[in-house]
Backbone as CSV, one residue per row, in Angstrom:
resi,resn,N_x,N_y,N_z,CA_x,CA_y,CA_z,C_x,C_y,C_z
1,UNK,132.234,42.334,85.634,131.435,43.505,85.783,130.879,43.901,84.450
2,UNK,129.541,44.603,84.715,129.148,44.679,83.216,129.112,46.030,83.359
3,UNK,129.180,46.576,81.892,129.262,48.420,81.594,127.814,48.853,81.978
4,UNK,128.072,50.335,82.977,126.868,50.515,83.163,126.280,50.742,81.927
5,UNK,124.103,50.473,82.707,123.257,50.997,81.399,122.867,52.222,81.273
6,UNK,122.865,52.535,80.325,122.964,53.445,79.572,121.264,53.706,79.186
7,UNK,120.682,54.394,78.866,118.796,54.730,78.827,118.917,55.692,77.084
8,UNK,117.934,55.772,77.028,117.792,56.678,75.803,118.074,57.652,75.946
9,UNK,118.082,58.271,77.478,118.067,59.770,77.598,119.510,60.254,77.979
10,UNK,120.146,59.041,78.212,121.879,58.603,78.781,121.990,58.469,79.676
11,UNK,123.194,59.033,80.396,123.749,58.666,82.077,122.372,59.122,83.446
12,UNK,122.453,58.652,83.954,121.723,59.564,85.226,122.599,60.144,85.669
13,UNK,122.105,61.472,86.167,122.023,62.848,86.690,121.297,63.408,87.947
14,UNK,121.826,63.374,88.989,120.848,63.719,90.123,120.683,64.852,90.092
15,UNK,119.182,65.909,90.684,118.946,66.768,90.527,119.537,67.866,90.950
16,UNK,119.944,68.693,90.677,120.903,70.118,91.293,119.458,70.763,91.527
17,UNK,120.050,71.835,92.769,119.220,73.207,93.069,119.074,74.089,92.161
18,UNK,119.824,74.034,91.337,120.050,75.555,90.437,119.019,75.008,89.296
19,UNK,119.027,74.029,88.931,117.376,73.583,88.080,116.283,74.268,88.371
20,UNK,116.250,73.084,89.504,114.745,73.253,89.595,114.105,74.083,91.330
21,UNK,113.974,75.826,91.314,113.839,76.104,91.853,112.091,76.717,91.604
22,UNK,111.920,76.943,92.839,110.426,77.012,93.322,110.279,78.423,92.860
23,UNK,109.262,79.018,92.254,108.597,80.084,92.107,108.356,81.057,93.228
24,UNK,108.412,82.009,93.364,108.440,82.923,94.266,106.276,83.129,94.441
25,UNK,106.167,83.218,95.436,104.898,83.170,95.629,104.630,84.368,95.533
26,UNK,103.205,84.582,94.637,102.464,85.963,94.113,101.583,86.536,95.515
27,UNK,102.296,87.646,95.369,101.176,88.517,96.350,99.825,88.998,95.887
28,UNK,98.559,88.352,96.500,97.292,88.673,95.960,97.147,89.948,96.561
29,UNK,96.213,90.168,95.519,96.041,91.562,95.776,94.358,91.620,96.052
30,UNK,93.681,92.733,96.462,92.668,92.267,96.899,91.484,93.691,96.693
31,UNK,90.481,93.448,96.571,89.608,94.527,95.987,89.219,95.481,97.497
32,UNK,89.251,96.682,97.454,88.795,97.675,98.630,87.496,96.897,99.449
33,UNK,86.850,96.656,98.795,85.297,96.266,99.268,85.389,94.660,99.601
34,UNK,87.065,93.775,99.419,86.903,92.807,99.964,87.367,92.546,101.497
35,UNK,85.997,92.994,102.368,86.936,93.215,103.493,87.464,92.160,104.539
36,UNK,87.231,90.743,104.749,87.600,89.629,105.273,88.522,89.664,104.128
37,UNK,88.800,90.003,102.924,90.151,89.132,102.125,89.864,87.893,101.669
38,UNK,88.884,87.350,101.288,88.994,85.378,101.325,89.018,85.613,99.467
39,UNK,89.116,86.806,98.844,88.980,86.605,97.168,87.713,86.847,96.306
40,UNK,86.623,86.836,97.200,85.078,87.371,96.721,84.545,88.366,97.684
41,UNK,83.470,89.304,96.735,83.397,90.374,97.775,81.809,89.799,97.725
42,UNK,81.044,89.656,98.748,79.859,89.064,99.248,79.152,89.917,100.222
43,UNK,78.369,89.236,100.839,77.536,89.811,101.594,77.888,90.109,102.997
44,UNK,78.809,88.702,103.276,79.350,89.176,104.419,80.488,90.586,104.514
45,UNK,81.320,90.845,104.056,81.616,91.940,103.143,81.202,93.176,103.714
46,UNK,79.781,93.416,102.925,78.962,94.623,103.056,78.946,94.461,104.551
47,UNK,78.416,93.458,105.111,78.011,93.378,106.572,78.919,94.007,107.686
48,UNK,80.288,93.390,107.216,80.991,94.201,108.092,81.879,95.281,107.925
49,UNK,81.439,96.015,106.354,81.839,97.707,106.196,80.421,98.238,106.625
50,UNK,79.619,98.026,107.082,78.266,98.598,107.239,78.202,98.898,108.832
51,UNK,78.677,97.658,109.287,79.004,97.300,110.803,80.436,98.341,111.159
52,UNK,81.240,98.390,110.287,82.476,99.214,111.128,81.936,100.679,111.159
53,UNK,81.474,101.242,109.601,81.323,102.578,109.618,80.161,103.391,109.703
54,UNK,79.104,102.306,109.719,77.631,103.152,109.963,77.240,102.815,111.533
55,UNK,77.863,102.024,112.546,77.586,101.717,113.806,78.209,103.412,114.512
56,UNK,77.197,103.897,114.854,77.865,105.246,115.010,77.840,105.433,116.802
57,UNK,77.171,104.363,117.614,77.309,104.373,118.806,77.913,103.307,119.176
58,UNK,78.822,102.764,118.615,79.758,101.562,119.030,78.668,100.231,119.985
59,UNK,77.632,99.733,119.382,77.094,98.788,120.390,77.155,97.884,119.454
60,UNK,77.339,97.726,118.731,77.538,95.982,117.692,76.605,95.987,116.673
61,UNK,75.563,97.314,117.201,74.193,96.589,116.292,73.923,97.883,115.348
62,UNK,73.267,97.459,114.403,72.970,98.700,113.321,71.432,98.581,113.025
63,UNK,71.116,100.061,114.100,69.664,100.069,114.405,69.200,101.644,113.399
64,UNK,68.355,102.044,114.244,67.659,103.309,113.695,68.391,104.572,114.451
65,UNK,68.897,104.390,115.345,69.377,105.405,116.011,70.997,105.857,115.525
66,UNK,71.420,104.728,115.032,72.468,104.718,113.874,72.267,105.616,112.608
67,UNK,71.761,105.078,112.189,71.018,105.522,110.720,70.569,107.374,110.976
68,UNK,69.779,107.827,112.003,69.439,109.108,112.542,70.352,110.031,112.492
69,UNK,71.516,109.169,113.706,73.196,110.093,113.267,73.794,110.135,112.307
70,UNK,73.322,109.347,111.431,74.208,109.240,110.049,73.660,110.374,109.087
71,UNK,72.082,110.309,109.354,71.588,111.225,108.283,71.860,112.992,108.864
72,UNK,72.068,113.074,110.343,72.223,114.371,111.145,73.694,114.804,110.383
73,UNK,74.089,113.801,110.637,75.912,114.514,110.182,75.992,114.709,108.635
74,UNK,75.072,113.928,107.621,75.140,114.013,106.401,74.539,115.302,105.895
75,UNK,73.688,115.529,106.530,72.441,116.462,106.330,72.656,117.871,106.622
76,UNK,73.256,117.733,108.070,73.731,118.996,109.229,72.765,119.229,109.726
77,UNK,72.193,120.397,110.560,71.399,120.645,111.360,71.209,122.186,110.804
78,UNK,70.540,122.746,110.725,69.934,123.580,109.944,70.267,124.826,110.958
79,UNK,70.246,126.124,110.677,70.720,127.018,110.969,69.622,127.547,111.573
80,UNK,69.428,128.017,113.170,67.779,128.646,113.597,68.240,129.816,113.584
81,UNK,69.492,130.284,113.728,70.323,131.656,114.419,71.027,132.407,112.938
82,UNK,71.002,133.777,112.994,71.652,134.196,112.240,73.244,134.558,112.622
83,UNK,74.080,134.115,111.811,75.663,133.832,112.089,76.255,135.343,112.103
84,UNK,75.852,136.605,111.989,76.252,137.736,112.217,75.882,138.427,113.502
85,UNK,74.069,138.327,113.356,73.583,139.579,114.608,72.927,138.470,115.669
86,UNK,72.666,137.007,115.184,72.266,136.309,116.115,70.694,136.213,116.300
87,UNK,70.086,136.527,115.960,68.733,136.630,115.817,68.184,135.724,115.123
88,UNK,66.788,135.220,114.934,66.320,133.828,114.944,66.053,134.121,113.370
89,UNK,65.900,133.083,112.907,66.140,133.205,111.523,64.389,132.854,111.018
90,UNK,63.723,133.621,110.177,62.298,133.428,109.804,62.282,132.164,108.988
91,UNK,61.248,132.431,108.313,60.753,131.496,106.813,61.602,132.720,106.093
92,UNK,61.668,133.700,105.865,62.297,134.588,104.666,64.023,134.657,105.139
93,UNK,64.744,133.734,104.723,66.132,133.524,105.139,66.787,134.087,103.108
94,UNK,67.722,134.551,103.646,68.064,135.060,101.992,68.917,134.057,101.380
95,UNK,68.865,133.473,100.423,69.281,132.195,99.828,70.219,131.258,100.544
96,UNK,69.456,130.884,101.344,70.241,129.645,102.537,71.717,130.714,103.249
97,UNK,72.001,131.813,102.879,73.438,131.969,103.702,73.269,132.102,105.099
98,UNK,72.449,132.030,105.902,72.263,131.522,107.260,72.917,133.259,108.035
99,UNK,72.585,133.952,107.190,71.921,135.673,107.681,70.401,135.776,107.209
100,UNK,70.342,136.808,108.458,68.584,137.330,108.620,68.521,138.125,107.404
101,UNK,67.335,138.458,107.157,67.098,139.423,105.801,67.965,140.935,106.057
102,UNK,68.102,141.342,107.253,68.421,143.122,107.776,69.822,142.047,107.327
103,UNK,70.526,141.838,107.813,71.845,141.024,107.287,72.340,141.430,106.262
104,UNK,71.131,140.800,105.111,71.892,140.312,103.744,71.555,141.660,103.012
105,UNK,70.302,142.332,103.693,70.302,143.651,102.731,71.588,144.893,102.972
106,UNK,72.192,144.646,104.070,73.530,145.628,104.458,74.798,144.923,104.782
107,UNK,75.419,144.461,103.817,76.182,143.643,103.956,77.310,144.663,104.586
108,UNK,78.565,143.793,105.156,79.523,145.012,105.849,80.206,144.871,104.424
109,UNK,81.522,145.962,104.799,82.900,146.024,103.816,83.424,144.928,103.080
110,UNK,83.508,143.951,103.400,83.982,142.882,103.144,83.014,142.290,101.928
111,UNK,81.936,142.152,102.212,80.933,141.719,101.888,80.093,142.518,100.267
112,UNK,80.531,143.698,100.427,79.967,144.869,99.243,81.305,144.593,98.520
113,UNK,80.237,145.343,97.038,80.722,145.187,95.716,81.764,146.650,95.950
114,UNK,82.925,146.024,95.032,84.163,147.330,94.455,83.631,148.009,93.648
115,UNK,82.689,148.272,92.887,82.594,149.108,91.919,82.219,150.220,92.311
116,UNK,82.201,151.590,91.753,82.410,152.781,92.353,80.286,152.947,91.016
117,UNK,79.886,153.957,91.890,78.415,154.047,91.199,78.464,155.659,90.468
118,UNK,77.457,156.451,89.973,77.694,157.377,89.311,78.167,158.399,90.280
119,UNK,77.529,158.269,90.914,78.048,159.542,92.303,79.079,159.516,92.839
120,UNK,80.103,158.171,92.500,81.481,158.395,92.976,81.511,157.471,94.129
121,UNK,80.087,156.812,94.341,80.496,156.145,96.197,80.461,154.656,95.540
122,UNK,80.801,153.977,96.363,80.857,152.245,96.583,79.349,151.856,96.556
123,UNK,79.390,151.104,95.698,78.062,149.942,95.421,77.822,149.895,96.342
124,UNK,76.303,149.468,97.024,75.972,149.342,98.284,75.540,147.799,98.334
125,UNK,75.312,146.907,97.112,75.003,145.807,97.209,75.956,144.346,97.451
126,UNK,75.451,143.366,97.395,76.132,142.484,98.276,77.087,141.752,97.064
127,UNK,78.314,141.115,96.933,79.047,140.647,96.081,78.604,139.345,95.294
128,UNK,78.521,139.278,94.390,77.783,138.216,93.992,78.385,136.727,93.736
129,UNK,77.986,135.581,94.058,78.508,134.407,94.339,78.929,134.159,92.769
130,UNK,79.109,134.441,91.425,79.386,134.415,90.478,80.787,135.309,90.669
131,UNK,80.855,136.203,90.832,82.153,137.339,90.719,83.607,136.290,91.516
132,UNK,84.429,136.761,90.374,85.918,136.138,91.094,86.433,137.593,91.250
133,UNK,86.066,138.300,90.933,86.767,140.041,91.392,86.377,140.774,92.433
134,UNK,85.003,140.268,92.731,84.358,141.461,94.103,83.543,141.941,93.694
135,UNK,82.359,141.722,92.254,81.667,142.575,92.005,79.983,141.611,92.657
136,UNK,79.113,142.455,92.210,77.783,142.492,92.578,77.154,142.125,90.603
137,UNK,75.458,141.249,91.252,75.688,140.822,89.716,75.345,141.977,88.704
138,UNK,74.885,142.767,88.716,74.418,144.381,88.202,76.162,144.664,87.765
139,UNK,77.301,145.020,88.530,78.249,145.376,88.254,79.125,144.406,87.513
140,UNK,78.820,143.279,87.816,79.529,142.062,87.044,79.686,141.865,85.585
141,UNK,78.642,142.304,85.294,78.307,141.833,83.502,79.390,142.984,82.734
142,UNK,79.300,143.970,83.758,79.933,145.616,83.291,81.302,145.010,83.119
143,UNK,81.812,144.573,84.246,83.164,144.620,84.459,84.129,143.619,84.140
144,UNK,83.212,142.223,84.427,84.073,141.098,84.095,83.411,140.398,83.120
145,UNK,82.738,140.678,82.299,82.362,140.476,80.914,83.354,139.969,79.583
């Protein structure tokens, strides 16, 4: 019998598990706008985020009547009625708040300035969209200055 051979590198060694184990596979991650997932965001892509969320009558297709509802709901529908007394609203609407002019010139309680005037009574004017206190813009500069 002859002595086993021996290699440069020495004895052989069969492979153990604890070597050579496999890498745990990376979870891809994937961009919002890639919506098939395949790793590029393309055209097809757009096609079918365009198709899920602008198809606003569920028929498959993305027409003009789509697009109409899209701009109605984006847009809103404009106010013909006044939201207090109900009455149709002119060309002279007082800065878009969707009250008639008799409206916005007598605002109720809620609506009028806190500040007390020389005579002792309550401001009669309307609170001003600047005021974090309740004032009117005439009383504003006075008070929260």
């Amino acid at each position: 019998m002859s002595p086993p051979s021996l290699s440069m590198a020495g004895p052989y060694r069969p492979p153990t598990t604890t070597r050579y184990t496999i890498p745990p596979a990376k979870q891809q991650s994937f961009s919002p706008l890639d919506f098939n997932q395949d790793g590029k965001v393309n055209f097809q892509d757009i096609k079918a985020i365009a198709k899920n969320t602008l198809d606003r009558n569920d028929d498959g297709e993305l027409d003009v009547k789509d697009l109409h509802s899209l701009a109605d709901s984006v847009l809103g529908s404009r106010k013909k009625e006044c939201t207090r007394c109900g009455k149709k609203l002119k060309k002279k609407t007082k800065y878009q708040t969707g009250v008639c002019v008799d409206c916005y010139r007598n605002p109720t309680d809620e609506e009028r300035c806190i500040a007390k005037t020389t005579s002792g009574d309550r401001c009669q004017r309307r609170i001003s969209d600047k005021s974090q206190k309740g004032y009117c813009g005439i009383h504003l500069r006075k008070f929260e200055a």
